[in-house]
The first five atom37 places (N, CA, C, CB, O) and aatype in JSON, in Angstrom:
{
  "aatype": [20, 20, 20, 20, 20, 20, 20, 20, 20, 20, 20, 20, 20, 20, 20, 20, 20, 20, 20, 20, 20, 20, 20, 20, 20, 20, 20, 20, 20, 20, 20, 20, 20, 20, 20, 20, 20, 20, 20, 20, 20, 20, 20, 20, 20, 20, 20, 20, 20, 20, 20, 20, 20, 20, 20, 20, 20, 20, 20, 20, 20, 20, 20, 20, 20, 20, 20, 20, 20, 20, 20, 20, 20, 20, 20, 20, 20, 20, 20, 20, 20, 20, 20, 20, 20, 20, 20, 20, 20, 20],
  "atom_mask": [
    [1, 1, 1, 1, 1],
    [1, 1, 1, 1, 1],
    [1, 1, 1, 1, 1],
    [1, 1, 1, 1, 1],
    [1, 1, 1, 1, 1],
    [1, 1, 1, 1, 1],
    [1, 1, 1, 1, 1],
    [1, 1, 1, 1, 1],
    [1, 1, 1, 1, 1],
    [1, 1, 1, 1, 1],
    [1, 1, 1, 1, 1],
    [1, 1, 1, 1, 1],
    [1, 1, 1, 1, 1],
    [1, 1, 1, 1, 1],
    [1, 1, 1, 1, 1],
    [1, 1, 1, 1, 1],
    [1, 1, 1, 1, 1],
    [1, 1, 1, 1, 1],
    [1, 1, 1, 1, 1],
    [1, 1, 1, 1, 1],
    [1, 1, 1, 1, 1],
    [1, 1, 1, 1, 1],
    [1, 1, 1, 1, 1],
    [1, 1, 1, 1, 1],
    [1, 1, 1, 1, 1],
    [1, 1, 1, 1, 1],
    [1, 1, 1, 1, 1],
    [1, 1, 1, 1, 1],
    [1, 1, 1, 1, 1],
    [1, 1, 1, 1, 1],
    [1, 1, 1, 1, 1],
    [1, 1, 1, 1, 1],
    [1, 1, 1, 1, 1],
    [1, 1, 1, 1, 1],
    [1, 1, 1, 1, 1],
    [1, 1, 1, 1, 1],
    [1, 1, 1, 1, 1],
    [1, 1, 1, 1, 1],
    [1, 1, 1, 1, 1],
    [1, 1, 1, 1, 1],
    [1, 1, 1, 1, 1],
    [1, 1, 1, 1, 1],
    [1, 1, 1, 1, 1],
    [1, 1, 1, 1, 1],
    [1, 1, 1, 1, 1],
    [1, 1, 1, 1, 1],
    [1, 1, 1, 1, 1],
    [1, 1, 1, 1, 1],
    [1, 1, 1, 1, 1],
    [1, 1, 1, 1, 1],
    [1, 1, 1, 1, 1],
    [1, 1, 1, 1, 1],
    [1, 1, 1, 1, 1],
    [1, 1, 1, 1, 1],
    [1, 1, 1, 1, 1],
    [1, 1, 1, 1, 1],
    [1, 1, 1, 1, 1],
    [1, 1, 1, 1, 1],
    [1, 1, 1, 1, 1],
    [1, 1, 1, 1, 1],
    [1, 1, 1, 1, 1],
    [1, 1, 1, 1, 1],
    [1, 1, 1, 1, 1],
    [1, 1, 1, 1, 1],
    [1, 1, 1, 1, 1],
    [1, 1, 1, 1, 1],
    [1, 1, 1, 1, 1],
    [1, 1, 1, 1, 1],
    [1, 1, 1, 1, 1],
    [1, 1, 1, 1, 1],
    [1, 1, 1, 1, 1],
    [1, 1, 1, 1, 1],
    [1, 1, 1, 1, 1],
    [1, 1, 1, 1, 1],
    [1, 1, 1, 1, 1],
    [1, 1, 1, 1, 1],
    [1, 1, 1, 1, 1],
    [1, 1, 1, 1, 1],
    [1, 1, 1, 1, 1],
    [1, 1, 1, 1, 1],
    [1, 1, 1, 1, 1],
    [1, 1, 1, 1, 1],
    [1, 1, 1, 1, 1],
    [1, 1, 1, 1, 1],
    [1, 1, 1, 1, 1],
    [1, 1, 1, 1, 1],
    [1, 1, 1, 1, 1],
    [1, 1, 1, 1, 1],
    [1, 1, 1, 1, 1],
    [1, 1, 1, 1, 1]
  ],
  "atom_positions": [
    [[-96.17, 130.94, 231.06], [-95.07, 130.01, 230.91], [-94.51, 130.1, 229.49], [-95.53, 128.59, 231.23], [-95.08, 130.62, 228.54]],
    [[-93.37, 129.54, 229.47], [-92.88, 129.63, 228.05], [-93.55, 128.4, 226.99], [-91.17, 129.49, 228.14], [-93.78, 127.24, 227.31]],
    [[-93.76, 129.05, 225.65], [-94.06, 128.6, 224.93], [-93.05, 127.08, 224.33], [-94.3, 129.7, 224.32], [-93.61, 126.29, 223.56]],
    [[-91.72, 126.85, 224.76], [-91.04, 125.9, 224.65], [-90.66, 124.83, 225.68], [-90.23, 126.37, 224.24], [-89.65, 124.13, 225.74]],
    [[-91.57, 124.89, 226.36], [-91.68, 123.57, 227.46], [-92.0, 122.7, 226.73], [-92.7, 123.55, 228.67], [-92.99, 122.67, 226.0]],
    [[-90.78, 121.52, 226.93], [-90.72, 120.35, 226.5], [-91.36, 119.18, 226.76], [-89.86, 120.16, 226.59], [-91.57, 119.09, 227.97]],
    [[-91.84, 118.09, 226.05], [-92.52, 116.97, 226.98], [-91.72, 116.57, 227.8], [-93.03, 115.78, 226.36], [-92.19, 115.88, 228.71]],
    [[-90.62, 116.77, 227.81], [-89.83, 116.18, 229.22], [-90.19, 116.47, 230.28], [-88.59, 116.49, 229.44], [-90.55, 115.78, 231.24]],
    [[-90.04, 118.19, 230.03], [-90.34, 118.8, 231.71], [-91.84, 118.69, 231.58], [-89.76, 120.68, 232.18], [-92.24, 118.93, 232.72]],
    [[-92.87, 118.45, 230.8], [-94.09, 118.04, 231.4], [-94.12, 117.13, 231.67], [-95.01, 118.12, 230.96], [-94.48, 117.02, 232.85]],
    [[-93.88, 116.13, 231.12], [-94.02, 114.78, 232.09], [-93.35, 114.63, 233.1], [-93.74, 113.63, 231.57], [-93.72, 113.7, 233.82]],
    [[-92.16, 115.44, 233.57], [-91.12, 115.64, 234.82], [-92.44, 116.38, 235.91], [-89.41, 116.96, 234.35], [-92.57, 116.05, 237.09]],
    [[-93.36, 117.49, 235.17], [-94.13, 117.79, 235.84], [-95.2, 117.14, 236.69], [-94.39, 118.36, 235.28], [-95.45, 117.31, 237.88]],
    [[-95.91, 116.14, 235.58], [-97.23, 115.24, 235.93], [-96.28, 114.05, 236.54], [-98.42, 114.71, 234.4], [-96.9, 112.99, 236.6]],
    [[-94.96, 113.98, 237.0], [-94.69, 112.97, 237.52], [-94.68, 113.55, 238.95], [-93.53, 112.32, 236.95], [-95.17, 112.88, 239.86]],
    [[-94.21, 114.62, 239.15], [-93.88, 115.44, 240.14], [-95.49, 115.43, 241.12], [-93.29, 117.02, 239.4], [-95.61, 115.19, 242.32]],
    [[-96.23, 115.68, 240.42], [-97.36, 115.91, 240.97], [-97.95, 114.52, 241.47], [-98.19, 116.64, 240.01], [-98.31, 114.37, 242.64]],
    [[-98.02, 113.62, 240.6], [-98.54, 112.39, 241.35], [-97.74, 112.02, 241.79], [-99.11, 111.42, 240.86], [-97.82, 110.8, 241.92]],
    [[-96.89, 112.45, 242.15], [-95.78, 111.7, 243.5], [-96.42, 112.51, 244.61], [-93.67, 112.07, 243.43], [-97.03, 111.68, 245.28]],
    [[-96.58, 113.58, 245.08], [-96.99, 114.4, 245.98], [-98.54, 114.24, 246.64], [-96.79, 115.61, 245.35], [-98.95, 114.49, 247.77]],
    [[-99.33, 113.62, 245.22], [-100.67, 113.47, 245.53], [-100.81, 111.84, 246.56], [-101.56, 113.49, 243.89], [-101.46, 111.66, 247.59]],
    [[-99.73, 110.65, 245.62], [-99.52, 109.68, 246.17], [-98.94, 109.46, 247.48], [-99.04, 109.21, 245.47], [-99.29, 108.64, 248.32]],
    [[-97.88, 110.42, 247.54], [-97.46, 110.59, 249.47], [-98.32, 110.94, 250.33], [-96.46, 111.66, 249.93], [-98.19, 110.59, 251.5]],
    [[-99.62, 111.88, 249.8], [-100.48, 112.08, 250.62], [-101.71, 111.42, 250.7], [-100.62, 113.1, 250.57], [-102.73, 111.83, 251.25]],
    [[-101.48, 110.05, 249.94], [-102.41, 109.0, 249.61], [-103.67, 109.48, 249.17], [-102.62, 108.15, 250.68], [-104.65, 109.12, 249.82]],
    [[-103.8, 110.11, 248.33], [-104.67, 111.05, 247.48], [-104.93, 109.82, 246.09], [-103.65, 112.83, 246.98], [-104.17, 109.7, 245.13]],
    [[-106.07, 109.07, 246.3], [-106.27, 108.7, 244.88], [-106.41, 109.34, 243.88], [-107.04, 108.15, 244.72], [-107.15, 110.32, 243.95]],
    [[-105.76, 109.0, 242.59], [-105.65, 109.78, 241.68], [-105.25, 109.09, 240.34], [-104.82, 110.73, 242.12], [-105.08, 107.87, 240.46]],
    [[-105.12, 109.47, 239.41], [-105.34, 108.93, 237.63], [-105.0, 109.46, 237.06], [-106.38, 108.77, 236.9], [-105.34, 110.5, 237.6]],
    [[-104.25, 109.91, 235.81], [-103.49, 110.34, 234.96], [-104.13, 110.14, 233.75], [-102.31, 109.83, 235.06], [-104.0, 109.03, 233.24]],
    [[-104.8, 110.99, 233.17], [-105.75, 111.12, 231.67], [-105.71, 111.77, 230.54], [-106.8, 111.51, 231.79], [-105.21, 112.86, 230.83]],
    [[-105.95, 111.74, 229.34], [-105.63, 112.42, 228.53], [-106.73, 112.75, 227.47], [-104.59, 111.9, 228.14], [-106.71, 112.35, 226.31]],
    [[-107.6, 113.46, 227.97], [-108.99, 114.01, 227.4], [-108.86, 115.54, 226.59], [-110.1, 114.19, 228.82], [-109.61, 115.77, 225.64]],
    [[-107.96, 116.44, 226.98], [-107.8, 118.03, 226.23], [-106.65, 117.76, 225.35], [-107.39, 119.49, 227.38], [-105.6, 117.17, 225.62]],
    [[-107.01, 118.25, 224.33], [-105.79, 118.26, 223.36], [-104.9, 119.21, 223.66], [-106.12, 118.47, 221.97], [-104.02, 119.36, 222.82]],
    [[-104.85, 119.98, 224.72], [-103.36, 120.85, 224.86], [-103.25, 120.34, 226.08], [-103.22, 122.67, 224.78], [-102.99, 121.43, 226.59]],
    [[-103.21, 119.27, 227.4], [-102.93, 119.32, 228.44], [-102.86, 117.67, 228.77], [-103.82, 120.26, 229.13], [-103.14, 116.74, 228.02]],
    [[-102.52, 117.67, 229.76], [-102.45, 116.09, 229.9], [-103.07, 115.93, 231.46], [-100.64, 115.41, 229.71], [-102.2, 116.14, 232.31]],
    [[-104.44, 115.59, 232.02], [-105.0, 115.62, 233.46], [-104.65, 114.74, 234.54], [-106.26, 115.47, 233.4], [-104.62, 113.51, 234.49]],
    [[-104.43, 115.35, 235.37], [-104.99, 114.8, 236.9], [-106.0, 114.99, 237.25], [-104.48, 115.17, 237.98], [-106.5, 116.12, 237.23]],
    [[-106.62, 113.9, 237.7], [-108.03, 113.65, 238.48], [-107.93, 113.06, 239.59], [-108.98, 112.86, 237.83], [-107.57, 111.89, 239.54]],
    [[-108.15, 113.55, 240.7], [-108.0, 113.01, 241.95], [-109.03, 113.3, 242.62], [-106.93, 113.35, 242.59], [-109.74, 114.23, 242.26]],
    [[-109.43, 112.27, 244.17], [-110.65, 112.5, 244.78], [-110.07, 112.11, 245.93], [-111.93, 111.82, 244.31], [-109.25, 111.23, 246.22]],
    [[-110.81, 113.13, 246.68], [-110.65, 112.98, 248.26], [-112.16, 112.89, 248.6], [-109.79, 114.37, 249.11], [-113.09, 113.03, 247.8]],
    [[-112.24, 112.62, 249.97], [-113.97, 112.6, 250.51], [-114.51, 114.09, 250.13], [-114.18, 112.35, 252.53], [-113.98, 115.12, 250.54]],
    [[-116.01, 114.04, 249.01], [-116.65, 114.98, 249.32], [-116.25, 116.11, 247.99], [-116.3, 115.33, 250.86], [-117.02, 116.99, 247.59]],
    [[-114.64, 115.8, 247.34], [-114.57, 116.5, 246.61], [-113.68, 115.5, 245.18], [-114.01, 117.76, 247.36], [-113.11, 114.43, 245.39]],
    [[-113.75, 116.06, 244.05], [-112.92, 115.59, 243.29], [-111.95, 117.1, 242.94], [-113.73, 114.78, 242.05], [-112.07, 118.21, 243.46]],
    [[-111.12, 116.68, 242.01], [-109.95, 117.95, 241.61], [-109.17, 117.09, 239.68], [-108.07, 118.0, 243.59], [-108.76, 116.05, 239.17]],
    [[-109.42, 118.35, 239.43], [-109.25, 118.28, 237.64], [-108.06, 119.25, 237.77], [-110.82, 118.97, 236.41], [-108.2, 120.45, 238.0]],
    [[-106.71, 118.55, 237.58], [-105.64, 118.98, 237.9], [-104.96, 119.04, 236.26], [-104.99, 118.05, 239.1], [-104.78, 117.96, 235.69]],
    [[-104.72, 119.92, 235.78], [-104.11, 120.08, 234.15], [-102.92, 120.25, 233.88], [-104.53, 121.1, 233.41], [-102.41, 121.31, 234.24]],
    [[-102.57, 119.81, 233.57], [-100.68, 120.47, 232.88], [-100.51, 120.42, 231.89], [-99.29, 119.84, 233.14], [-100.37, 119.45, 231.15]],
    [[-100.5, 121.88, 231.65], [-100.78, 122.29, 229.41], [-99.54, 122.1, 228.81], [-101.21, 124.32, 228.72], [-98.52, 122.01, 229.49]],
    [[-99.54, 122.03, 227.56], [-98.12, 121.78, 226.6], [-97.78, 123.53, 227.22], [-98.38, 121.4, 224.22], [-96.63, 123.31, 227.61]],
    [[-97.92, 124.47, 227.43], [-96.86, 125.76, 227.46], [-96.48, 125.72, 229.34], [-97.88, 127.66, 226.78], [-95.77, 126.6, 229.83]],
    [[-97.05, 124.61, 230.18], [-96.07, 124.96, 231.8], [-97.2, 125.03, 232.18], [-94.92, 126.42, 232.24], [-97.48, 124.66, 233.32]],
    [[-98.16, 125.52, 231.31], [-98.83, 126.63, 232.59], [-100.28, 124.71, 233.69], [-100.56, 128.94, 231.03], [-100.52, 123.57, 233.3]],
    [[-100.63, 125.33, 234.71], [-101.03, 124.38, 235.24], [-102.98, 125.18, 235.46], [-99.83, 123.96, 236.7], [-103.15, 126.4, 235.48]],
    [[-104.02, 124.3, 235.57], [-105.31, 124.55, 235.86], [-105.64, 123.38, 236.39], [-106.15, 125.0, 234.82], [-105.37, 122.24, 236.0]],
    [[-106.43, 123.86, 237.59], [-106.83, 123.8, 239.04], [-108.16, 123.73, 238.93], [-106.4, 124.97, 239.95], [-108.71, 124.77, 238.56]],
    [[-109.17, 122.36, 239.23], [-110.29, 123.18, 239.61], [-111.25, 121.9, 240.72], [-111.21, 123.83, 237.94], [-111.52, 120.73, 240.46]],
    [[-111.58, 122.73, 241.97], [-112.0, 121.56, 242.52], [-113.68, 121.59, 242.59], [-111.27, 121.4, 243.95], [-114.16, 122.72, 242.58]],
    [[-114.26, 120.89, 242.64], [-115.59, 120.04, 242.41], [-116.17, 119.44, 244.15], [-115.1, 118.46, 241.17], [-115.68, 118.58, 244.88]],
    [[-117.09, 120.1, 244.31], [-117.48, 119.84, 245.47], [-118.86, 119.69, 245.7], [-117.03, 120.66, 246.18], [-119.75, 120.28, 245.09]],
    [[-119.05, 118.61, 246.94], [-120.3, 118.06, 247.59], [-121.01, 119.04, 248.3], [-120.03, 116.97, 248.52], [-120.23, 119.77, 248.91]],
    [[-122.04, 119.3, 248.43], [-123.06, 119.4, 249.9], [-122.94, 118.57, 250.64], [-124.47, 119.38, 249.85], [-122.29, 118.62, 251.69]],
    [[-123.66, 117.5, 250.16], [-124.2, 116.56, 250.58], [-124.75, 115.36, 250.16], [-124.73, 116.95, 250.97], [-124.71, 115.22, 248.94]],
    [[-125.03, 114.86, 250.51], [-125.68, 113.27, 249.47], [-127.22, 113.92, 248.89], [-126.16, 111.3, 250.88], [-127.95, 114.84, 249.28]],
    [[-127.3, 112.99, 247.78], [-128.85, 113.25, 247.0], [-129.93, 112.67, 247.98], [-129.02, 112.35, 245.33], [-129.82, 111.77, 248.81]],
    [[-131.0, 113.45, 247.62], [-132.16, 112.71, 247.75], [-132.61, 111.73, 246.85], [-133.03, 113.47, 247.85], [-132.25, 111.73, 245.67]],
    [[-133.35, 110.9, 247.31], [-133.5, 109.7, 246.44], [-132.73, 109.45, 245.47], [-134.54, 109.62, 245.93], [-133.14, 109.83, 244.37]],
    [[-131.38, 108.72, 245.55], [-130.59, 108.73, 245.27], [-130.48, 108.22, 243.66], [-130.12, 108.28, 246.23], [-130.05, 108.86, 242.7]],
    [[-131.15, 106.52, 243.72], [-131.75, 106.03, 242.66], [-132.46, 106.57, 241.5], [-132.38, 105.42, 243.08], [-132.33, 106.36, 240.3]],
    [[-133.2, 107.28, 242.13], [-134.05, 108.21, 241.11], [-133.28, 108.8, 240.61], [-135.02, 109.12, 241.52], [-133.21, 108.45, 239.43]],
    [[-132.63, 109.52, 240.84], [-131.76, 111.12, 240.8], [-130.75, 110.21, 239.82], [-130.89, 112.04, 242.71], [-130.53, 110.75, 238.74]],
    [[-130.36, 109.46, 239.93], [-129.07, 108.69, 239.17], [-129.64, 108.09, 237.61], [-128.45, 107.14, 240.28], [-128.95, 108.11, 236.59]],
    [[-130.62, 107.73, 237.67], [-131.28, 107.01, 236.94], [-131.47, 108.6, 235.8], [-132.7, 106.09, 237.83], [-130.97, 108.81, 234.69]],
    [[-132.5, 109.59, 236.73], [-132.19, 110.7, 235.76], [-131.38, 111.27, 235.11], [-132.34, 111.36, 235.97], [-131.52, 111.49, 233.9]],
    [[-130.32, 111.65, 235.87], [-129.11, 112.01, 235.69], [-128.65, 111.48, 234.51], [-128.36, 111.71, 236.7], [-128.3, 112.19, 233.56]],
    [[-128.63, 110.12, 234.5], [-128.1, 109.54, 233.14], [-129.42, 109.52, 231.84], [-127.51, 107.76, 233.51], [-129.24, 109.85, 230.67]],
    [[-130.11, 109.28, 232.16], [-131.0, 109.78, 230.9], [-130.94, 111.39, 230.66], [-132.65, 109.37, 231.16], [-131.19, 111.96, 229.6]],
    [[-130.64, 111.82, 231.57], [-130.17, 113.43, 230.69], [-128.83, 113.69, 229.86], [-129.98, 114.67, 231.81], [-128.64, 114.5, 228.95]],
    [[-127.86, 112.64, 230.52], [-126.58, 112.84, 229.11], [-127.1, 111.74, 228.54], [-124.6, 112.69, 229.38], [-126.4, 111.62, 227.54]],
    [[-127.67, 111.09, 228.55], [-128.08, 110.2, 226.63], [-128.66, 111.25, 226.02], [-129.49, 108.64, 226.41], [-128.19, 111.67, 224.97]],
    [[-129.94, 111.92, 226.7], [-130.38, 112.62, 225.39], [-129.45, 113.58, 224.75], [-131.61, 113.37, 225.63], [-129.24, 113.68, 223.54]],
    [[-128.64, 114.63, 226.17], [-127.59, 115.58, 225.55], [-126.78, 114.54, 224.58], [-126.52, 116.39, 226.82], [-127.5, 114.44, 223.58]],
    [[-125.99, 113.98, 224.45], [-125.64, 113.29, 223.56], [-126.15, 112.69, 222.55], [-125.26, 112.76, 223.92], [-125.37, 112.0, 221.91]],
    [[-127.59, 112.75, 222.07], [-128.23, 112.38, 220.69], [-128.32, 113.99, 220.0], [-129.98, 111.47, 220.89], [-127.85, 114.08, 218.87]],
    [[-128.73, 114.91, 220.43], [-128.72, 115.78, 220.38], [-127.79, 116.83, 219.15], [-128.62, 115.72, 221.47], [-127.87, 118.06, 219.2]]
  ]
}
């Protein structure tokens, strides 16, 4: 994409897109975590989707998917989060 895409047409973009996600009643959120892009995050059953639209046009895609439910769910959650505290003291 060109290097002179404007915030206009990106935000013309990320508007574009959650209009499309919203017609298809696709929950979804509008975030701003990467310093070159501005995200969509949306979830359907089973999967989520990290939807990007960079300052140069260009767009990244990436979807996130289930098996299945955990085993022992509690447990597994409980771990889960004591493993990003420690990654995060770290």
């Amino acid at each position: 994409m060109s290097e002179t895409y404007s915030a206009e047409q990106m935000m013309d973009r990320i508007w574009a897109i959650s209009k499309k996600l919203k017609e298809a009643q696709i929950t979804h959120e509008i975030l701003g975590y990467r310093y070159d892009a501005v995200s969509i995050l949306a979830a359907v059953p089973g999967q989520y989707w990290e939807i990007d639209v960079c300052i140069d046009g260009s767009i990244d895609f990436e979807i996130f998917s289930s098996d299945s439910l955990v085993e022992n769910p509690e447990e597994r959650l409980e771990a889960e989060i004591q493993r990003h505290i420690q990654l995060n003291q770290e």
